[in-house]
C-alpha positions as CSV (number, residue, x, y, z in Angstrom):
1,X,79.8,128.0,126.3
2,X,78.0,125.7,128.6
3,X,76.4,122.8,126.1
4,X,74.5,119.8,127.0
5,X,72.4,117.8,124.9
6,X,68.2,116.0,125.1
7,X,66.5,113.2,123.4
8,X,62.7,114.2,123.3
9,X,60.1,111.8,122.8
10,X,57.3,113.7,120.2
11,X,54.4,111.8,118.6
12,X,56.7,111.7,115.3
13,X,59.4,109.8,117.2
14,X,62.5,110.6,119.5
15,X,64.5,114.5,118.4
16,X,67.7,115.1,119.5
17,X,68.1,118.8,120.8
18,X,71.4,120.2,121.8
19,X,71.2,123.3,124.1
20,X,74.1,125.8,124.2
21,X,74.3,128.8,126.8
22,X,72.0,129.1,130.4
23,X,68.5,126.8,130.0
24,X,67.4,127.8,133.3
25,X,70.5,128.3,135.1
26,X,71.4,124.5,135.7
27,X,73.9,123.9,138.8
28,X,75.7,120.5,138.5
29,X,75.6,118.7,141.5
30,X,78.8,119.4,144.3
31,X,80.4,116.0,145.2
32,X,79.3,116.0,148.8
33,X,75.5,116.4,147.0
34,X,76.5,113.6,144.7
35,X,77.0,111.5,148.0
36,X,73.7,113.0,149.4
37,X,72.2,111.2,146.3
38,X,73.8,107.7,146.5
39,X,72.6,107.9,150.2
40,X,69.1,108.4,148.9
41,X,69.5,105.6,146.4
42,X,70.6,103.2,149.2
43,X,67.8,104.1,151.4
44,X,65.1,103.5,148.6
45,X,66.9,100.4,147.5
46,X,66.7,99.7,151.5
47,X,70.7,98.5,151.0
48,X,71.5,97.3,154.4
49,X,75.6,97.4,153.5
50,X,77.4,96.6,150.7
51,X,81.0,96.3,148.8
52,X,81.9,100.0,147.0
53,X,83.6,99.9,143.4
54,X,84.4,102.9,141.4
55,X,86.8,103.6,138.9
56,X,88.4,107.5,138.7
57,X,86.1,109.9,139.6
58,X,83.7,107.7,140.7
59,X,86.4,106.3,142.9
60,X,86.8,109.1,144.4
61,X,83.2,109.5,144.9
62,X,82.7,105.9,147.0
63,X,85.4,106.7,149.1
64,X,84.1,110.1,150.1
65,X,80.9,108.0,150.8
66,X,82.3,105.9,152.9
67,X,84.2,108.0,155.1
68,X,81.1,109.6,155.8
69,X,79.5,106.2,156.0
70,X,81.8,103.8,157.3
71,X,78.7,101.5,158.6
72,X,77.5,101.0,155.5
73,X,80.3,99.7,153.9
74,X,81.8,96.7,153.9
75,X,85.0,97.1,151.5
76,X,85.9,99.2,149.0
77,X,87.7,98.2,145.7
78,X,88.7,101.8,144.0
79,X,90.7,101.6,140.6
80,X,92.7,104.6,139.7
81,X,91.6,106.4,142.6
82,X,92.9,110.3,143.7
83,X,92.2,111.2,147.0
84,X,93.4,115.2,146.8
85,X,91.6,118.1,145.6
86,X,92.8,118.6,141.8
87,X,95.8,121.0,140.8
88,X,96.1,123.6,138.9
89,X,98.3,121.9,135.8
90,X,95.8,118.8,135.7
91,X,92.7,121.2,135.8
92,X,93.7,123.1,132.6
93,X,94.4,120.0,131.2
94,X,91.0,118.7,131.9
95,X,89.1,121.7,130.5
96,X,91.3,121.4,127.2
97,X,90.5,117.6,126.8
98,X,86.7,117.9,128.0
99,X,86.5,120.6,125.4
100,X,87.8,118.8,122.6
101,X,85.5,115.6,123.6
102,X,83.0,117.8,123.2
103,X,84.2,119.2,119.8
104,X,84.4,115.4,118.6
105,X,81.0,113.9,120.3
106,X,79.2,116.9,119.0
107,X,80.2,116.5,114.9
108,X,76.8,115.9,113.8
109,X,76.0,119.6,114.9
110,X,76.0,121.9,112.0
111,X,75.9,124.9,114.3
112,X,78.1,123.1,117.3
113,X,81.6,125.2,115.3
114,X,80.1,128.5,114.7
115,X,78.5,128.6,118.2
116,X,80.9,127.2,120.1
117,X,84.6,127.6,118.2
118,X,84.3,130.4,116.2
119,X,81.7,132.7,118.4
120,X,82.9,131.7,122.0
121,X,80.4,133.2,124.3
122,X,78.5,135.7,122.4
123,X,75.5,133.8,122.7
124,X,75.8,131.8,125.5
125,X,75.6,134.6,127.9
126,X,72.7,136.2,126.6
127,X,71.0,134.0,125.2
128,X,70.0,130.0,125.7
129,X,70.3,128.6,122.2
130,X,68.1,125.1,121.6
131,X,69.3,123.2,118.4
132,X,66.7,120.8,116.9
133,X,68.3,118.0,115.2
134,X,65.6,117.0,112.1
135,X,64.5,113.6,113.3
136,X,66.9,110.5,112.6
137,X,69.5,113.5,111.2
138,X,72.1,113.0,114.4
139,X,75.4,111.4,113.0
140,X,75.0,107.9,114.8
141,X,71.2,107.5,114.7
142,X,69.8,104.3,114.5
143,X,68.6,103.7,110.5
144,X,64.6,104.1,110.2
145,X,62.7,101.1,110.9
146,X,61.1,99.3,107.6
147,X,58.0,100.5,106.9
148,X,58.5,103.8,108.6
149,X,57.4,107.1,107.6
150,X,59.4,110.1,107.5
151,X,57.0,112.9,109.1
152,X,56.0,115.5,106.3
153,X,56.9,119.0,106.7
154,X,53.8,120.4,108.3
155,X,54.0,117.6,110.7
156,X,57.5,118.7,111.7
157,X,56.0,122.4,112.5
158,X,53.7,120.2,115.1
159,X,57.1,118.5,116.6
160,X,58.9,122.0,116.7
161,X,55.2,123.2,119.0
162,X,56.0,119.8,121.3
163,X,59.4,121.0,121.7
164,X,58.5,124.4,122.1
165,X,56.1,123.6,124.5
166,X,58.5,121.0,126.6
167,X,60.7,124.0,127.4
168,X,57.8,126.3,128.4
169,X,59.5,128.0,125.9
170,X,57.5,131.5,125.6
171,X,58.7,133.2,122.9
172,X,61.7,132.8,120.9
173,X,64.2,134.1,117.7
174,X,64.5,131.4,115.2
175,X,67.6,130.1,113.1
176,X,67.3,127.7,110.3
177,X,69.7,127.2,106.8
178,X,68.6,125.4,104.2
179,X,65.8,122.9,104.9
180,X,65.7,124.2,108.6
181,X,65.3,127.6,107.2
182,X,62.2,126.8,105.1
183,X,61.0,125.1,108.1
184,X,61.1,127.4,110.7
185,X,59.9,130.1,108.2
186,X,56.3,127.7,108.5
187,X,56.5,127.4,111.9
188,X,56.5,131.3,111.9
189,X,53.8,131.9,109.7
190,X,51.6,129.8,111.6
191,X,52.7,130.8,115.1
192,X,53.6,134.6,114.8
193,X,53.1,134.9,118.3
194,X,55.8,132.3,119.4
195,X,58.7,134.2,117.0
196,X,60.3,137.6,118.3
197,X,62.3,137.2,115.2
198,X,64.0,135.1,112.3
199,X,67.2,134.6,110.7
200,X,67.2,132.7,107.4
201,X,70.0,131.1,105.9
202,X,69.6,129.8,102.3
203,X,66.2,129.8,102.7
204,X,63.5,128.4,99.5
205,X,59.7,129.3,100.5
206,X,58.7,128.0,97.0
207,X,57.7,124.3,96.5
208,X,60.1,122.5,94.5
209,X,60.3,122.9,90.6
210,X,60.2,120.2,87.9
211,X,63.9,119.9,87.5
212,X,65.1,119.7,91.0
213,X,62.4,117.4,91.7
214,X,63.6,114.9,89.3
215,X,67.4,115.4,90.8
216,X,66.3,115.3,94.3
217,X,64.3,112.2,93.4
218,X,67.0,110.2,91.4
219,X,69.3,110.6,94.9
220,X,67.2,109.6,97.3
221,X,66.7,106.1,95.3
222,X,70.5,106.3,94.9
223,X,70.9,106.4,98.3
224,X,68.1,104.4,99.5
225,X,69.4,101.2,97.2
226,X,73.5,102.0,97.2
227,X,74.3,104.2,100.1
228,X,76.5,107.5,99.2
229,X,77.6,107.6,95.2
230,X,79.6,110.1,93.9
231,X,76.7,111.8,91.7
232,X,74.8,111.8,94.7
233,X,78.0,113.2,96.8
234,X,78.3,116.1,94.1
235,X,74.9,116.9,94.9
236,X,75.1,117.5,98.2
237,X,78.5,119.5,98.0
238,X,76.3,121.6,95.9
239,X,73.6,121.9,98.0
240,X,75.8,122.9,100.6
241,X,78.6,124.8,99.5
242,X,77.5,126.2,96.2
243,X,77.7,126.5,92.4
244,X,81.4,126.9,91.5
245,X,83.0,124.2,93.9
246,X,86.3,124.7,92.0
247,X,86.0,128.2,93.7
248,X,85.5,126.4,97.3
249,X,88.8,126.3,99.7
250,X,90.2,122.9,99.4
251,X,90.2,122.2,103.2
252,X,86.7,122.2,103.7
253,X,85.6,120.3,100.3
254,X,87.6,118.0,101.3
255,X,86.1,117.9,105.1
256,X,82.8,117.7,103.5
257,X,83.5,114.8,101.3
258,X,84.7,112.9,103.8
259,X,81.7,113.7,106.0
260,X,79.3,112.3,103.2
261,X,81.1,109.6,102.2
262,X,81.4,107.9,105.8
263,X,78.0,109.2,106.8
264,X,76.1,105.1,108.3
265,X,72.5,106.1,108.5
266,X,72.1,107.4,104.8
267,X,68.9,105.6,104.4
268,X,67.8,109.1,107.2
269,X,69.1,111.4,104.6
270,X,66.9,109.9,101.9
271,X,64.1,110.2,104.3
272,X,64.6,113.4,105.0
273,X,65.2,114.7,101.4
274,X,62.1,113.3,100.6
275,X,60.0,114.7,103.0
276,X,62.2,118.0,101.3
277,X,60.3,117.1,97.6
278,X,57.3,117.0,98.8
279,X,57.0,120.2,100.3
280,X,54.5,122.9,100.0
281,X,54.9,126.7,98.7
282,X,54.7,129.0,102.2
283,X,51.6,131.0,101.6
284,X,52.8,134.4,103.3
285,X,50.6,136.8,102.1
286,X,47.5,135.3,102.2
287,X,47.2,135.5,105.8
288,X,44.7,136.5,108.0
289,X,47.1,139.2,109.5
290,X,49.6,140.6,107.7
291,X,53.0,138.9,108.6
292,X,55.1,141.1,110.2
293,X,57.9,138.8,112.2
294,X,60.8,140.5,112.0
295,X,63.0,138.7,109.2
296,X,66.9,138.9,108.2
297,X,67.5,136.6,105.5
298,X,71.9,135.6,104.9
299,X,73.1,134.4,101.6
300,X,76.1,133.7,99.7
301,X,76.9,135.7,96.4
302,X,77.2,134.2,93.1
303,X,78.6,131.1,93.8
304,X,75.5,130.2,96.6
305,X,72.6,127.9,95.0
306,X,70.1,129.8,96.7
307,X,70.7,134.0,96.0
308,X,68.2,134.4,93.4
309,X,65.4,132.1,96.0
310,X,66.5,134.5,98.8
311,X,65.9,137.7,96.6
312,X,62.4,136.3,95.5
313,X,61.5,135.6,99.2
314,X,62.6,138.9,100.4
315,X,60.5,140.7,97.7
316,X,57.0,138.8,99.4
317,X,58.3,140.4,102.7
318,X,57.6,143.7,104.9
319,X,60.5,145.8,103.8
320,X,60.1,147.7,107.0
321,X,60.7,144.3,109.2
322,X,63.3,142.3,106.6
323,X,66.6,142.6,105.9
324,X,68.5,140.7,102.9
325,X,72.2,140.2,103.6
326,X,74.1,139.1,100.9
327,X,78.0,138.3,101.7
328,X,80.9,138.8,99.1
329,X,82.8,136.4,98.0
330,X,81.1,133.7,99.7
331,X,79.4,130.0,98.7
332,X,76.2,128.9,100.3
333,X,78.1,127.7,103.5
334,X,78.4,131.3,105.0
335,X,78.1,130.4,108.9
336,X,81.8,128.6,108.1
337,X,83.4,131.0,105.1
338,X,82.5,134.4,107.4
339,X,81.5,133.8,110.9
340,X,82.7,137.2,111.7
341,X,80.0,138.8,109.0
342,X,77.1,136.4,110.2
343,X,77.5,137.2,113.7
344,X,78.2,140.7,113.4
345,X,74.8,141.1,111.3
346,X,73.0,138.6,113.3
347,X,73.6,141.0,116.5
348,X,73.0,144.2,115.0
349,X,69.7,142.3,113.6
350,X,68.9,141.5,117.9
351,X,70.0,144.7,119.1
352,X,67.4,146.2,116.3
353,X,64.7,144.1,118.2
354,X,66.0,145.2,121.7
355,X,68.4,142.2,122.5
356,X,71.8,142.4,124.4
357,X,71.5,146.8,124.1
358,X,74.6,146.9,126.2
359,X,76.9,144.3,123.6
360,X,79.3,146.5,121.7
361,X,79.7,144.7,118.3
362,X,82.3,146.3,116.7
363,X,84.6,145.6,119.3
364,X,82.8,142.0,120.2
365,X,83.6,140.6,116.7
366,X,86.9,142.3,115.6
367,X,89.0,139.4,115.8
368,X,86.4,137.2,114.0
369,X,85.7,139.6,111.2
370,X,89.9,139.2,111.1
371,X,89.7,135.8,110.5
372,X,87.1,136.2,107.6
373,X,89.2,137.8,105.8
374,X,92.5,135.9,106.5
375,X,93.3,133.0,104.2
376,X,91.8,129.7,104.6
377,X,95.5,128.2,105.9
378,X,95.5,130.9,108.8
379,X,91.7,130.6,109.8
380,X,92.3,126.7,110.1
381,X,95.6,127.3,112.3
382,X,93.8,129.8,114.6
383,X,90.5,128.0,115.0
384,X,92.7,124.8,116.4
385,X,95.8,126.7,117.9
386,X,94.7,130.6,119.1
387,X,92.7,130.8,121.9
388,X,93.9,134.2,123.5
389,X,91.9,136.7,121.1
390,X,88.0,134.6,121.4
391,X,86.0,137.4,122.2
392,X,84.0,137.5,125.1
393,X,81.2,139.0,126.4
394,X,81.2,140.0,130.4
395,X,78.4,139.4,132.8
396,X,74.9,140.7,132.7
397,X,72.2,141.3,130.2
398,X,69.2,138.5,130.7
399,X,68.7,135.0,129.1
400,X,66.6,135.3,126.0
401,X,66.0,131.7,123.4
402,X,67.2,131.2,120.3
403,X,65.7,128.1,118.4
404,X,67.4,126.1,115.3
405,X,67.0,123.5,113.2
């Protein structure tokens, strides 16, 4: 799936947003337009002649400019420089390593595995996905000036209509777990006209009780004054993969400690979680219209934290417009545990609203619902070793958004 990434300047700072699929049908540039464009730079730059130095592709690039300019150019010093047009062995090669560069540069993506590895193009050709990263949330962001002050969660509503309006995006299905989920379920209630649809992960409307609150609040000092502790690491393994953690496949609670406990800019996650505590309750059904955006709410069963918040939320809802999905045998981290189940239901759910009506999903996520139910050993091995039985979606159909956080 064709990815590429955006820092956005929004008056609550800058928001990382990584965009999967087609925005707008972007062509990269051919090389002989790449040297179009450092002819345009030399004229602006009014560069009467000058020496050439590139290294790999751009070598490659400076010499194709100077054959094609020889006046212009008084030497050329090219460092691991190829000439030819690429071969076949060397171009698989390149779209393996680009791919995996990608996998790497891209870790701070909670949705970059499910919408890239595990769903291949069932998205990306229908749909142009836009991931918001919650601001100072990226891996490697910078740590939070002193002084500064984490935008509250009605202000982040107001970034998400910046972004939204950046993208002359018109109308949209939105994706959110967790936090995200409670998020864009505000955004919805207050722009109904913006939302074709959304899908809820582990979402909480409620504001937060007594109890959590005084959790919640004891971490974020912890991690404010000692970085990442092991009470405040048990926290967030709860938070994210569920109540019995004993239950959990060892592989990924051990991928997710090491994630928190190597994690730089934790002074962000305090930031962020606090911004969490101070949340309000959505008010849903004291609306001026009745809400009616279509909803389908996923959940784990009894080891997710969050079944019994998703089953209150669901009963404030249209029953003719939501749909509660609870997944067997499953934690709170579903989109990794069954990807198979959560894109299966999350298609039926678009086809429901007219979306991709000519994707058959049976036969679209076969080998992923496979997967879900293989053992953990064997979805680890195929994820990093199978690549013949991706599904794939062929050609046609017509670009529609999707929008997480």
């Amino acid at each position: 799936m064709f990815e590429s990434e955006e820092t956005i300047l929004t008056a609550y700072g800058h928001v990382l947003v990584n965009v999967y699929g087609n925005k707008k049908n972007y062509r990269y540039p051919t090389y002989d337009e790449l040297v179009l464009m450092i002819e345009e730079i030399v004229k602006y730059y009014d560069v009467k002649s000058f020496v050439g130095l590139g290294v790999g592709a751009g070598a490659h690039l400076m010499l194709r400019y100077a054959v094609k300019n020889p006046d212009k150019v008084d030497g050329l010093i090219l460092i691991n420089c190829v000439e030819t047009k690429i071969g076949w062995l060397e171009w698989a090669q390149e779209k393996v390593n680009s791919s995996t560069n990608l996998l790497k540069a891209l870790a701070q993506d909670n949705f970059n595995n499910f919408f890239i590895n595990d769903t291949g193009d069932l998205f990306g050709t229908g749909f142009c996905v836009y991931n918001i990263n919650a601001p100072g949330q990226e891996l490697m962001a910078n740590e939070f000036p002193t002084g500064y002050r984490y935008p509250t969660y009605d202000e982040l509503v107001l970034m998400i209509e910046e972004i939204v309006k950046y993208y002359d995006v018109k109308s949209f299905v939105g994706l959110g777990v967790g936090a995200g989920a409670h998020l864009m379920l505000r955004y919805a209630v207050k722009n109904p006209d913006k939302v074709d649809g959304l899908i809820l992960i582990n979402c909480v409307e409620t504001k937060i009780g007594w109890l959590e609150w005084a959790q919640e609040k004891l971490n974020v000092e912890l991690l404010k004054d000692f970085g990442m502790t092991k009470f405040t690491e048990n926290y967030l393994l709860w938070h994210h993969l569920g109540q019995c953690l004993w239950e959990c496949p060892k592989i990924e609670l051990q991928a997710f400690r090491r994630y928190f406990e190597t994690r730089p800019n934790t002074g962000n996650v305090a930031a962020f979680i606090n911004s969490y505590l101070d949340r309000s309750t959505i008010d849903i059904q004291n609306q001026e219209k009745p809400f009616t955006v279509p909803i389908l709410q996923i959940v784990g069963d009894h080891r997710s934290a969050f079944v019994q918040d998703a089953r209150y939320l669901h009963s404030l809802l249209d029953p003719k417009t939501s749909e509660l999905l609870e997944l067997f045998e499953c934690g709170s981290n579903v989109l990794e545990e069954k990807p198979g189940k959560v894109a299966e239901a999350i298609l039926f759910f678009l086809q429901g609203m007219g979306f991709v009506s000519w994707l058959n999903v049976h036969d679209a996520v076969k080998e992923l619902v496979k997967k879900d139910e293989a053992p953990i050993e064997k979805k680890e091995e195929s994820k990093t070793t199978d690549t013949t039985n991706q599904p794939t979606v062929g050609d046609g159909g017509f670009i529609e958004n999707i929008l997480i956080i």
